[in-house]
VEXDREN-2710 file (C-alpha; in Angstrom, 1 decimal):
% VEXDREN-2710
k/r/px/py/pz
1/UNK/-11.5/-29.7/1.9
2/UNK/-12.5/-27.4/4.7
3/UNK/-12.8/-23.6/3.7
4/UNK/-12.2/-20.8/5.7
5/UNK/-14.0/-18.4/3.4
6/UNK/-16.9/-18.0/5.7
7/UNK/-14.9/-16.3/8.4
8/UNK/-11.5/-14.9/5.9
9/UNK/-10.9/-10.8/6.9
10/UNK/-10.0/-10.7/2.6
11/UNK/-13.2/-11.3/1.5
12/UNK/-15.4/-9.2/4.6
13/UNK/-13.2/-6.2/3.6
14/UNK/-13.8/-6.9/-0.3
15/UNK/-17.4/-7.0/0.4
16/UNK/-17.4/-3.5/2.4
17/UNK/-16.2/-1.6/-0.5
18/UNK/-16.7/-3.7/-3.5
19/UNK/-14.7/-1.3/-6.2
20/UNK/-11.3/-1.7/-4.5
21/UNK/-8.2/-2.9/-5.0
22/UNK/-8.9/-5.9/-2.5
23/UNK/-12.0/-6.9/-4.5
24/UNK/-10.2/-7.0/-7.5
25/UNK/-7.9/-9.1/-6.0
26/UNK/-10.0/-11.1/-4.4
27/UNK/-12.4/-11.8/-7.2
28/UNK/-9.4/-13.3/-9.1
29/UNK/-8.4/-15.3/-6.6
30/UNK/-11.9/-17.0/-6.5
31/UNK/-11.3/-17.9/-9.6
32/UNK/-8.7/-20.3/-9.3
33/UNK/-9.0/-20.8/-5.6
34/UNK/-9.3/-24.5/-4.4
35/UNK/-11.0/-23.6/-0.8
36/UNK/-13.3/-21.0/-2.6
37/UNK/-14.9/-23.5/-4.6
38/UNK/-15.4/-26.1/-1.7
39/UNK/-17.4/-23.7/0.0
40/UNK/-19.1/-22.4/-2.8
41/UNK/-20.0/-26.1/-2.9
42/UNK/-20.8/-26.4/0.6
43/UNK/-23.2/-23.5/0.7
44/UNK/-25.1/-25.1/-2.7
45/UNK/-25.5/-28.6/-0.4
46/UNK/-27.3/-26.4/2.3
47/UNK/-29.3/-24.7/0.3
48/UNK/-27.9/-21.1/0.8
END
């Protein structure tokens, strides 16, 4: 599965101002998300 997470506007703006409502919401969605974990994958095969 190809994952968009490297460029997704969601997860930039969740790491700008990590106490917000968008970080909370997108930390619970990594846990479940499908695309999150094939790039989570992804970066551990390059070494990142």
């Amino acid at each position: 599965m190809e994952s968009k997470c490297a460029d997704c506007a969601l997860r930039k703006k969740a790491e700008a101002r990590p106490g917000s409502l968008v970080a909370r919401l997108w930390r619970w969605h990594t846990g479940w998300c499908p695309g999150w974990k094939a790039y989570q994958k992804d970066l551990k095969q390059q070494g990142a």
